[in-house]
C-alpha positions, 0 to 999 in steps of 0.5 A, spaced: 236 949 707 236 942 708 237 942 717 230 946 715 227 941 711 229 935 716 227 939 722 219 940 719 218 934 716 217 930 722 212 933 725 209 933 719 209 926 718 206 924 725 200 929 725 199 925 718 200 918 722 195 921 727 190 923 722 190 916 719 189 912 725 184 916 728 180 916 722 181 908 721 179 907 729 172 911 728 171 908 721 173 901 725 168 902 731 162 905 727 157 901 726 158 897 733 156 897 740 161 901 742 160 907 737 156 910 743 161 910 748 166 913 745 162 920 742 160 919 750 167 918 754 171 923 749 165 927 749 166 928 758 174 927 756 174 933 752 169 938 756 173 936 763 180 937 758 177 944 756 175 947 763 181 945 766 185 948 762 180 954 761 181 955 769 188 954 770 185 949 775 192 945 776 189 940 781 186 937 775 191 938 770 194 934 775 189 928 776 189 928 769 197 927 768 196 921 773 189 918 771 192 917 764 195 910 764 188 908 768 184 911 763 188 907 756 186 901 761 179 903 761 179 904 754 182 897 753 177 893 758 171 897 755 173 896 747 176 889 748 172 885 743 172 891 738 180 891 739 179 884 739 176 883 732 181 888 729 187 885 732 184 879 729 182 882 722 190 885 722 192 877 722 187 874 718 191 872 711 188 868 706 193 865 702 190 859 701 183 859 699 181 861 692 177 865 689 173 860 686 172 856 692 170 862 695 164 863 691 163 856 691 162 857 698 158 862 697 153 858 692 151 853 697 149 858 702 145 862 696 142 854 695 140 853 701 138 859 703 133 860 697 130 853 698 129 854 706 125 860 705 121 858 699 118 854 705 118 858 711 124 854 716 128 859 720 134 858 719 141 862 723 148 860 719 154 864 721 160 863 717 167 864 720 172 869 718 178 870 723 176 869 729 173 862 732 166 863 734 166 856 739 169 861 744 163 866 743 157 861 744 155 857 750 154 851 746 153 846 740 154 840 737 161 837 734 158 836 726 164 837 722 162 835 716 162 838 709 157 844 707 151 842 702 144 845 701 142 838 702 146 837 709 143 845 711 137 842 710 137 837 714 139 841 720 133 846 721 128 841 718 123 842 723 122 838 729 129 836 728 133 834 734 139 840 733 134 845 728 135 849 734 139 854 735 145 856 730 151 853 725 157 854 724 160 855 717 168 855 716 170 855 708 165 849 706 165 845 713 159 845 717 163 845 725 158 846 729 149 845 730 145 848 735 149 853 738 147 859 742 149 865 740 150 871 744 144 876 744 145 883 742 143 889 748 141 894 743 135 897 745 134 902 739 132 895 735 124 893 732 122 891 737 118 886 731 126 882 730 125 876 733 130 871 738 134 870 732 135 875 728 137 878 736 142 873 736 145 874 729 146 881 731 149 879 738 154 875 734 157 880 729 157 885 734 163 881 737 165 877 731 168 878 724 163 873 722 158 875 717 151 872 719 144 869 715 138 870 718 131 866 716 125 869 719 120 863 720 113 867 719 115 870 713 121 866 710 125 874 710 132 874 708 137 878 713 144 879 714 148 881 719 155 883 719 159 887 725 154 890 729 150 892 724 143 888 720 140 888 714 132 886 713 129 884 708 133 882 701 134 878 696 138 874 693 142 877 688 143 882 694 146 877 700 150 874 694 153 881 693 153 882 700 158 875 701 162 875 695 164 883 697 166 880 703 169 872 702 172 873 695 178 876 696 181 880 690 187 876 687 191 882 685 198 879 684 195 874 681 191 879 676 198 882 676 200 875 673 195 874 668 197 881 665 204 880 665 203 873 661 199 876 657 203 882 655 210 878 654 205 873 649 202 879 645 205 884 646 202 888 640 195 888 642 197 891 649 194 890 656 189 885 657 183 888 661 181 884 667 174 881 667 168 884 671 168 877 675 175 878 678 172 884 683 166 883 687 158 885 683 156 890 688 156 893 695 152 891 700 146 896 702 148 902 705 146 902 713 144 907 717 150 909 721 145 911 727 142 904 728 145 900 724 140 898 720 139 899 712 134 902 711 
Protein backbone atom coordinates (compact mmCIF):
# COMPACT_ATOMS: atom_id res chain seq x y z
CA UNK A 1 0.00 0.00 0.00
CA UNK A 2 2.28 2.31 0.82
CA UNK A 3 4.86 1.35 -2.59
CA UNK A 4 1.30 2.48 -4.32
CA UNK A 5 1.06 5.78 -2.39
CA UNK A 6 4.59 6.79 -2.87
CA UNK A 7 4.71 5.99 -6.64
CA UNK A 8 1.41 8.12 -7.07
CA UNK A 9 1.97 11.13 -5.19
CA UNK A 10 4.79 12.52 -7.34
CA UNK A 11 2.97 13.05 -10.12
CA UNK A 12 0.60 14.55 -8.34
CA UNK A 13 2.69 16.87 -6.59
CA UNK A 14 4.20 18.01 -9.99
CA UNK A 15 0.98 18.55 -11.95
CA UNK A 16 0.02 20.67 -8.64
CA UNK A 17 3.39 22.51 -8.85
CA UNK A 18 2.78 23.06 -12.56
CA UNK A 19 -0.61 24.37 -12.26
CA UNK A 20 0.55 27.11 -9.94
CA UNK A 21 3.00 28.21 -11.78
CA UNK A 22 1.19 28.45 -14.82
CA UNK A 23 -1.46 30.02 -13.10
CA UNK A 24 1.02 32.62 -11.34
CA UNK A 25 2.80 33.52 -14.83
CA UNK A 26 -0.32 34.45 -16.89
CA UNK A 27 -1.99 36.34 -13.65
CA UNK A 28 1.71 37.96 -13.66
CA UNK A 29 1.75 39.09 -17.37
CA UNK A 30 -2.16 40.17 -17.66
CA UNK A 31 -2.23 43.46 -17.87
CA UNK A 32 1.21 44.15 -19.85
CA UNK A 33 2.50 44.50 -23.01
CA UNK A 34 3.49 41.42 -23.30
CA UNK A 35 0.04 39.60 -22.54
CA UNK A 36 -0.72 39.68 -26.35
CA UNK A 37 2.33 37.99 -27.52
CA UNK A 38 2.14 35.33 -25.63
CA UNK A 39 -1.87 34.11 -26.29
CA UNK A 40 -0.22 34.77 -29.93
CA UNK A 41 3.27 32.71 -29.52
CA UNK A 42 1.39 29.88 -27.69
CA UNK A 43 -1.65 30.26 -29.83
CA UNK A 44 1.08 29.10 -33.19
CA UNK A 45 3.20 26.70 -30.50
CA UNK A 46 0.17 24.83 -29.71
CA UNK A 47 -1.68 24.68 -33.29
CA UNK A 48 2.06 23.72 -34.92
CA UNK A 49 2.13 21.02 -31.93
CA UNK A 50 -1.12 19.67 -32.81
CA UNK A 51 -0.77 19.14 -36.32
CA UNK A 52 2.21 17.70 -36.14
CA UNK A 53 1.48 15.12 -33.82
CA UNK A 54 -2.07 14.68 -35.85
CA UNK A 55 0.14 13.99 -38.98
CA UNK A 56 2.59 11.84 -37.75
CA UNK A 57 4.78 14.53 -39.63
CA UNK A 58 8.28 13.27 -37.83
CA UNK A 59 10.50 15.98 -39.53
CA UNK A 60 8.82 18.23 -37.45
CA UNK A 61 8.32 16.53 -34.32
CA UNK A 62 11.97 16.52 -34.66
CA UNK A 63 12.46 20.25 -35.51
CA UNK A 64 10.52 20.91 -32.61
CA UNK A 65 12.81 18.50 -30.31
CA UNK A 66 15.83 20.42 -31.71
CA UNK A 67 14.33 24.18 -31.46
CA UNK A 68 13.29 23.98 -27.79
CA UNK A 69 16.44 25.39 -26.18
CA UNK A 70 15.86 28.26 -28.91
CA UNK A 71 12.66 28.96 -28.20
CA UNK A 72 13.09 29.08 -24.15
CA UNK A 73 15.92 31.60 -25.44
CA UNK A 74 13.25 33.33 -27.31
CA UNK A 75 10.97 33.61 -24.57
CA UNK A 76 13.68 35.05 -22.35
CA UNK A 77 14.76 37.98 -24.77
CA UNK A 78 10.85 38.82 -25.78
CA UNK A 79 9.69 38.81 -21.70
CA UNK A 80 13.05 40.40 -20.58
CA UNK A 81 11.52 43.33 -18.56
CA UNK A 82 8.36 41.12 -17.32
CA UNK A 83 10.85 38.64 -16.19
CA UNK A 84 12.93 41.28 -14.89
CA UNK A 85 10.30 43.00 -12.81
CA UNK A 86 9.24 39.59 -11.27
CA UNK A 87 12.68 38.61 -10.41
CA UNK A 88 12.95 41.91 -8.99
CA UNK A 89 9.43 41.79 -7.03
CA UNK A 90 10.60 38.17 -5.71
CA UNK A 91 13.87 40.14 -3.98
CA UNK A 92 12.10 43.02 -2.82
CA UNK A 93 11.95 42.69 1.05
CA UNK A 94 11.06 45.63 3.05
CA UNK A 95 12.08 45.10 6.42
CA UNK A 96 12.83 48.20 7.48
CA UNK A 97 10.23 50.54 6.50
CA UNK A 98 7.11 51.01 8.73
CA UNK A 99 3.61 50.95 8.20
CA UNK A 100 3.39 54.39 9.56
CA UNK A 101 6.21 55.95 7.41
CA UNK A 102 4.55 54.08 4.37
CA UNK A 103 1.53 56.18 5.02
CA UNK A 104 3.15 59.10 5.67
CA UNK A 105 4.83 58.57 2.34
CA UNK A 106 1.58 58.52 1.18
CA UNK A 107 0.35 61.56 2.73
CA UNK A 108 2.69 64.12 0.93
CA UNK A 109 1.93 62.52 -2.35
CA UNK A 110 -2.08 62.95 -1.72
CA UNK A 111 -0.99 66.63 -0.44
CA UNK A 112 0.48 67.46 -3.33
CA UNK A 113 -1.56 65.99 -5.43
CA UNK A 114 -4.78 67.70 -4.30
CA UNK A 115 -2.82 71.29 -4.28
CA UNK A 116 -1.48 70.82 -8.10
CA UNK A 117 -4.73 69.91 -9.22
CA UNK A 118 -6.68 72.48 -7.56
CA UNK A 119 -4.90 74.80 -9.96
CA UNK A 120 -4.22 72.81 -12.89
CA UNK A 121 -0.36 72.10 -13.22
CA UNK A 122 0.87 68.98 -14.92
CA UNK A 123 2.59 66.94 -12.76
CA UNK A 124 4.33 63.03 -13.39
CA UNK A 125 5.79 61.42 -9.83
CA UNK A 126 6.74 57.83 -10.03
CA UNK A 127 7.65 56.15 -7.05
CA UNK A 128 10.15 53.47 -6.91
CA UNK A 129 9.59 50.16 -5.67
CA UNK A 130 12.31 47.26 -6.13
CA UNK A 131 13.50 48.12 -9.35
CA UNK A 132 15.85 51.41 -10.08
CA UNK A 133 14.33 53.57 -12.34
CA UNK A 134 17.50 55.55 -13.26
CA UNK A 135 17.98 52.82 -15.58
CA UNK A 136 14.75 52.98 -17.28
CA UNK A 137 14.72 57.05 -18.31
CA UNK A 138 17.20 58.89 -20.65
CA UNK A 139 17.79 61.67 -18.04
CA UNK A 140 17.27 63.85 -15.36
CA UNK A 141 18.68 65.95 -12.47
CA UNK A 142 20.28 64.65 -9.29
CA UNK A 143 17.73 66.24 -6.55
CA UNK A 144 18.31 64.08 -3.49
CA UNK A 145 16.34 65.84 -1.51
CA UNK A 146 13.34 65.11 1.13
CA UNK A 147 9.79 64.58 -0.09
CA UNK A 148 7.50 67.52 0.65
CA UNK A 149 4.38 68.88 -0.96
CA UNK A 150 6.04 72.19 -0.86
CA UNK A 151 9.46 71.01 -2.58
CA UNK A 152 7.00 68.96 -5.28
CA UNK A 153 5.30 72.16 -5.79
CA UNK A 154 8.29 74.02 -6.38
CA UNK A 155 9.48 71.54 -9.33
CA UNK A 156 6.24 71.44 -11.66
CA UNK A 157 5.59 75.09 -10.92
CA UNK A 158 5.32 76.25 -14.58
CA UNK A 159 8.17 77.75 -16.44
CA UNK A 160 10.46 76.31 -14.06
CA UNK A 161 13.65 75.06 -15.16
CA UNK A 162 13.01 71.23 -14.36
CA UNK A 163 8.89 71.15 -14.39
CA UNK A 164 9.41 69.28 -17.41
CA UNK A 165 9.42 65.81 -17.52
CA UNK A 166 9.16 63.30 -14.37
CA UNK A 167 10.48 62.87 -10.61
CA UNK A 168 11.36 60.27 -8.95
CA UNK A 169 10.36 59.21 -5.44
CA UNK A 170 11.98 56.63 -3.16
CA UNK A 171 10.48 56.23 0.39
CA UNK A 172 10.36 60.26 1.38
CA UNK A 173 13.39 61.30 -0.80
CA UNK A 174 12.82 63.10 -4.24
CA UNK A 175 16.15 61.52 -6.49
CA UNK A 176 15.68 62.75 -9.52
CA UNK A 177 13.80 65.93 -11.75
CA UNK A 178 12.98 66.31 -15.06
CA UNK A 179 13.35 62.72 -16.19
CA UNK A 180 12.17 61.36 -19.49
CA UNK A 181 10.50 58.39 -19.31
CA UNK A 182 9.86 55.74 -21.70
CA UNK A 183 6.55 56.04 -23.87
CA UNK A 184 4.38 53.04 -24.13
CA UNK A 185 3.65 51.40 -27.96
CA UNK A 186 0.19 50.54 -27.24
CA UNK A 187 -1.69 51.68 -29.92
CA UNK A 188 -5.23 50.41 -28.34
CA UNK A 189 -5.02 53.68 -25.94
CA UNK A 190 -7.31 57.03 -26.36
CA UNK A 191 -6.04 58.71 -28.57
CA UNK A 192 -6.87 61.99 -26.11
CA UNK A 193 -3.97 60.63 -23.42
CA UNK A 194 -1.52 62.84 -23.68
CA UNK A 195 2.51 62.73 -23.73
CA UNK A 196 2.48 61.99 -19.97
CA UNK A 197 0.00 60.07 -19.28
CA UNK A 198 1.94 57.84 -22.27
CA UNK A 199 4.87 58.28 -20.36
CA UNK A 200 3.38 56.93 -17.29
CA UNK A 201 2.26 53.91 -18.93
CA UNK A 202 5.39 53.27 -20.65
CA UNK A 203 7.17 53.25 -17.35
CA UNK A 204 4.87 50.97 -15.39
CA UNK A 205 5.28 48.70 -18.29
CA UNK A 206 8.73 47.97 -17.68
CA UNK A 207 9.03 48.97 -13.80
CA UNK A 208 7.29 47.81 -10.54
CA UNK A 209 6.94 51.45 -9.84
CA UNK A 210 3.38 52.95 -9.17
CA UNK A 211 2.99 56.20 -11.03
CA UNK A 212 0.78 59.61 -10.84
CA UNK A 213 -0.10 61.48 -13.50
CA UNK A 214 -1.87 65.09 -13.43
CA UNK A 215 -3.51 66.38 -16.61
CA UNK A 216 -2.67 70.18 -17.26
CA UNK A 217 -6.04 71.14 -19.20
CA UNK A 218 -8.21 69.50 -16.52
CA UNK A 219 -6.24 68.96 -13.77
CA UNK A 220 -7.74 64.99 -13.78
CA UNK A 221 -5.97 62.50 -11.52
CA UNK A 222 -4.58 59.12 -12.89
CA UNK A 223 -2.54 56.46 -11.82
CA UNK A 224 -0.63 53.81 -13.60
CA UNK A 225 0.86 50.72 -12.41
CA UNK A 226 2.54 47.63 -14.45
CA UNK A 227 1.07 48.11 -17.81
CA UNK A 228 -2.03 49.22 -16.76
CA UNK A 229 -3.73 53.04 -16.31
CA UNK A 230 -6.66 54.43 -14.56
CA UNK A 231 -8.36 57.86 -15.28
CA UNK A 232 -9.90 60.11 -13.68
CA UNK A 233 -10.20 59.41 -9.88
CA UNK A 234 -10.39 60.87 -6.75
CA UNK A 235 -8.36 61.25 -4.05
CA UNK A 236 -9.62 58.76 -1.56
CA UNK A 237 -9.56 56.53 -4.69
CA UNK A 238 -5.43 57.08 -5.29
CA UNK A 239 -5.05 57.26 -1.45
CA UNK A 240 -6.64 53.46 -1.55
CA UNK A 241 -4.73 52.49 -4.76
CA UNK A 242 -1.30 53.64 -2.75
CA UNK A 243 -1.68 52.46 0.33
CA UNK A 244 -2.81 48.53 -1.12
CA UNK A 245 0.25 48.76 -2.62
CA UNK A 246 3.34 50.53 -0.29
CA UNK A 247 1.76 49.36 3.26
CA UNK A 248 2.86 46.24 3.77
CA UNK A 249 0.68 44.38 6.20
CA UNK A 250 2.74 43.76 9.35
CA UNK A 251 1.47 40.06 10.09
CA UNK A 252 4.17 39.22 12.59
CA UNK A 253 3.92 42.23 14.10
CA UNK A 254 -0.08 41.56 14.38
CA UNK A 255 0.81 38.06 15.66
CA UNK A 256 3.12 40.25 18.30
CA UNK A 257 0.46 42.24 19.28
CA UNK A 258 -1.99 39.61 19.82
CA UNK A 259 0.27 37.33 21.73
CA UNK A 260 1.15 40.30 24.22
CA UNK A 261 -2.43 41.07 24.46
CA UNK A 262 -3.68 37.41 25.26
CA UNK A 263 -0.72 36.76 27.97
CA UNK A 264 -1.88 40.56 29.82
CA UNK A 265 -5.73 39.45 29.42
CA UNK A 266 -6.25 36.37 29.21
CA UNK A 267 -9.70 36.12 30.23
CA UNK A 268 -10.94 38.67 27.82
CA UNK A 269 -9.46 36.46 24.65
CA UNK A 270 -8.02 37.48 21.47
CA UNK A 271 -7.84 40.89 20.81
CA UNK A 272 -9.26 42.04 17.18
CA UNK A 273 -6.56 43.75 14.91
CA UNK A 274 -7.92 47.24 14.17
CA UNK A 275 -9.33 48.30 10.46
CA UNK A 276 -6.33 50.51 9.82
CA UNK A 277 -3.77 47.47 9.84
CA UNK A 278 -4.96 46.34 6.18
CA UNK A 279 -5.30 48.40 3.24
CA UNK A 280 -9.09 50.85 3.04
CA UNK A 281 -9.73 49.44 -0.44
CA UNK A 282 -8.95 47.79 -3.62
CA UNK A 283 -7.94 49.89 -6.41
CA UNK A 284 -10.38 50.15 -9.46
CA UNK A 285 -10.71 47.18 -11.34
CA UNK A 286 -9.31 47.19 -14.97
CA UNK A 287 -10.31 46.25 -17.98
CA UNK A 288 -8.04 43.19 -18.76
CA UNK A 289 -8.52 43.82 -22.75
CA UNK A 290 -6.76 47.39 -22.27
CA UNK A 291 -5.76 47.90 -19.27
CA UNK A 292 -7.52 50.68 -18.72
CA UNK A 293 -10.40 51.02 -15.83
CA UNK A 294 -13.40 51.70 -17.01
Amino acid sequence: MSDIFSANWRPAVEILIMTVGIYYAFRFIRGTRGAPVVVGFLMVLMGFVLVTLLLDLRVLRYLLAAFSAFFLLAVLVIFQPELRRMLAELGNLPLFTTAHEQRENIEVIIQTVERLADVRIGALIAMEQSIQLQEAVESGIRIDCEATPEMLETIFFPNNAIHDGGVIIKGDRILYAACIFPLTQRQDLNKSLGTRHRAAIGLSEETDAAIVVISEESGAISYAFKGAFTRNVTLEELRAFLTSIFVVPARTRNWLVWLKSWRAKPERGPVLLAKSDAPETNPPASNPGTGIAQ
